[in-house]
C-alpha positions in Angstrom: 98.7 81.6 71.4 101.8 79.6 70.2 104.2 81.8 68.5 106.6 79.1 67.6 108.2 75.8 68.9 108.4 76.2 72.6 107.1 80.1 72.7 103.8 81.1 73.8 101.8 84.4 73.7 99.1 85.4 76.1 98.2 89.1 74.9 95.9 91.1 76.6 93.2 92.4 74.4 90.8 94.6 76.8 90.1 97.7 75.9 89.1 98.7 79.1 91.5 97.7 81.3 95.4 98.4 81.4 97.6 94.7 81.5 100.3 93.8 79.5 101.2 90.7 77.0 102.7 88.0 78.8 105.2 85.5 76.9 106.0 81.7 78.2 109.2 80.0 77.0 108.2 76.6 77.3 111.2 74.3 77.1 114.1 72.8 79.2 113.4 75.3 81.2 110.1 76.8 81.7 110.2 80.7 81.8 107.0 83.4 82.2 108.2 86.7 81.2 105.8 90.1 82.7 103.3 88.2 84.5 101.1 91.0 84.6 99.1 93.3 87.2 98.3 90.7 90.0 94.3 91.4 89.6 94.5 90.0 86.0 96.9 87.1 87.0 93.5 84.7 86.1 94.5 85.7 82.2 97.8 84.3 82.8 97.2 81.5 85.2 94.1 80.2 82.4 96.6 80.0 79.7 99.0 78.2 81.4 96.8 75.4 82.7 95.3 75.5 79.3 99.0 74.0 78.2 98.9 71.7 81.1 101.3 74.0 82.8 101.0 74.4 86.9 102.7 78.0 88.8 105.1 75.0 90.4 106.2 73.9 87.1 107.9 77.8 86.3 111.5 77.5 86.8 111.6 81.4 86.7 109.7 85.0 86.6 110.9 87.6 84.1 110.1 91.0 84.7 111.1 93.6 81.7 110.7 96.1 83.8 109.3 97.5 87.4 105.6 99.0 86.6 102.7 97.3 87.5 101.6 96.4 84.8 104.1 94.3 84.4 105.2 92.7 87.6 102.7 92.5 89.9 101.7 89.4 89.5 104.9 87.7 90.6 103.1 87.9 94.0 101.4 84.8 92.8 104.6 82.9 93.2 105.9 83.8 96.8 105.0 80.1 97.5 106.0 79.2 94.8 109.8 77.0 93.3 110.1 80.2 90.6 113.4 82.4 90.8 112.7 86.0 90.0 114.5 88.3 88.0 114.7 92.2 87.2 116.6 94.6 86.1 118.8 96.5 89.3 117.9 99.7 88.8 114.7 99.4 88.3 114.6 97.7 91.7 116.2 100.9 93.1 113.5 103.0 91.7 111.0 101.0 93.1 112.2 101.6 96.5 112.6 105.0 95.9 108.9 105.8 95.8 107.7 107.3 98.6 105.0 105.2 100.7 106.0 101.8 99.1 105.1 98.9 101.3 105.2 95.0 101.4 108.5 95.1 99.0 109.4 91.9 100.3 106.4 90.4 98.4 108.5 91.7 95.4 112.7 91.2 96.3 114.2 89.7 92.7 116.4 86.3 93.5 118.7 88.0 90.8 119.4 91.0 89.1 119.3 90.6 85.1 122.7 92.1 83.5 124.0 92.7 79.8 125.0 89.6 78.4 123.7 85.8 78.7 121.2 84.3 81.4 121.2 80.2 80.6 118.4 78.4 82.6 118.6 74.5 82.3 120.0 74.4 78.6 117.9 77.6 77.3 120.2 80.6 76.7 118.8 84.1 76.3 120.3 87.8 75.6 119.3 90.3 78.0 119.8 93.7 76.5 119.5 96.9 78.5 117.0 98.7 77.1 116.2 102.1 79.3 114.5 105.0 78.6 111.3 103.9 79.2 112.4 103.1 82.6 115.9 103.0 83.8 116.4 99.4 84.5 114.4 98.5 81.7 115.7 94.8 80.2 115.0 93.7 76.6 115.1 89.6 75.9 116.2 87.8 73.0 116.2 84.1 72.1 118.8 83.7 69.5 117.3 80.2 68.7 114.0 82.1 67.7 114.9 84.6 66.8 112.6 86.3 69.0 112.9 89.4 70.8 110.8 90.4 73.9 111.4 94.3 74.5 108.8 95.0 77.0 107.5 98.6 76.6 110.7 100.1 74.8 108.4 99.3 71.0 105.7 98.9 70.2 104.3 97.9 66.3 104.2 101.5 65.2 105.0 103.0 68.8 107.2 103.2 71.4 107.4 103.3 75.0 106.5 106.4 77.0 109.4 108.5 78.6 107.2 111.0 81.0 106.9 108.4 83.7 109.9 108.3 86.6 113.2 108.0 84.8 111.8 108.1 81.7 114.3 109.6 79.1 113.5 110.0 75.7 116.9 110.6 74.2 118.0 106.7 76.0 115.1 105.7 74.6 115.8 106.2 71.2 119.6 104.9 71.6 117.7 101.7 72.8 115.2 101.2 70.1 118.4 101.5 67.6 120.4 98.8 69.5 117.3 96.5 69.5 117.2 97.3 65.3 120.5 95.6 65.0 119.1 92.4 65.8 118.5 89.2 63.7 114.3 89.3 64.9 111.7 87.3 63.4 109.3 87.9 66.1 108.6 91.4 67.8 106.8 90.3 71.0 106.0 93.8 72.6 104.9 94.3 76.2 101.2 96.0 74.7 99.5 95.4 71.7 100.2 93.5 68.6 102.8 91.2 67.7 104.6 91.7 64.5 106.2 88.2 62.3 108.3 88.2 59.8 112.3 89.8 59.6 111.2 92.5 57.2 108.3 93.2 58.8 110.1 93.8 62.3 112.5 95.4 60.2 110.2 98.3 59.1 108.5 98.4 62.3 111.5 99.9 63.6 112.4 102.2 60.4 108.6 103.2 60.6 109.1 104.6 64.7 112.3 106.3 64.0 111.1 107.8 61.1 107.6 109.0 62.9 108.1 108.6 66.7 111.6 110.0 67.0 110.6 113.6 66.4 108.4 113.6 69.5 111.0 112.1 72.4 
């Protein structure tokens, strides 16, 4: 699904299995942001050949944060040119869980940090955005105006804090730091997508308002 000039949705619409929406910056520099759970790679891998993109042609993996759902499916590119990229202390928490094997299928080339990450001409904001997870990484394209916040919001949710280093108080601080952004598009890491400033605008008055009395 294009979203705009060189941005590209592949949400994941089953109702009976857990994946998350995957986002391609397709530009300069060609970028695949949560790739997904590795057994559901073939949604991802479909849509990019679909746009007459190849795994070799991915200058670098995104991952917003460390659960499954999200990153697994970098395993796909361990033979692969792609950098890949997480937040550090999501990393940490990942090797943290006890009986974790086969990390090295998963070692990040880089850790993301606050501040701008430039690949080949295309600039983006990485925001620290935990409370969902600890090392959880929000991504904004100022040229779009787009803003990729993994599971930290949702359109009329937000991310849940009862999983390992959840925290529902950083959580809201990070929802209100995303809020201050100039966003057109809300590209969250599960369901639907939500266009339009002062739509994105009341998407995040509307989870404050509701959502904040729970966390």
């Amino acid at each position: 699904m294009k979203i705009t000039d060189g941005l590209h949705a592949f949400p994941w619409k089953s109702t009976s299995a857990n994946n998350c929406n995957t986002y391609f910056l397709d530009g300069p520099a060609k970028i695949l942001i949560d790739p997904g759970h590795f057994n559901f790679f073939h949604h991802v891998a479909g849509e990019l050949t679909a746009l007459g993109i190849e795994l070799s042609d991915i200058d670098l993996v995104i991952a917003t944060h460390a659960h499954p759902d999200h990153f697994e499916g970098v395993m796909h590119f361990r033979n692969q040119p792609a950098l890949f990229a997480m937040g550090l202390e999501d990393w940490n928490l990942i090797r943290r869980i006890p009986g974790q094997t086969g990390l090295e299928e998963f070692t990040p080339d880089f850790f993301l940090g606050p501040g701008s990450l430039e690949v080949k001409g295309v600039t983006l904001t990485v925001v620290p955005s935990p409370g969902h997870s600890p090392g959880s990484v929000a991504l904004y394209w100022p040229e779009r105006k787009a803003l990729i916040p993994g599971d930290v919001i949702f359109r009329d949710g937000l991310g849940r804090t009862d999983l390992p280093g959840g925290n529902g108080a950083v959580l809201k601080e990070s929802i209100r730091r995303l809020a201050s952004l100039d966003t057109e598009f809300l590209l969250p890491g599960h369901g639907e997508i939500v266009r339009g400033s002062a739509r994105v605008r009341e998407n995040f008055t509307r989870v404050e308002e509701f959502w904040f009395h729970y966390i």
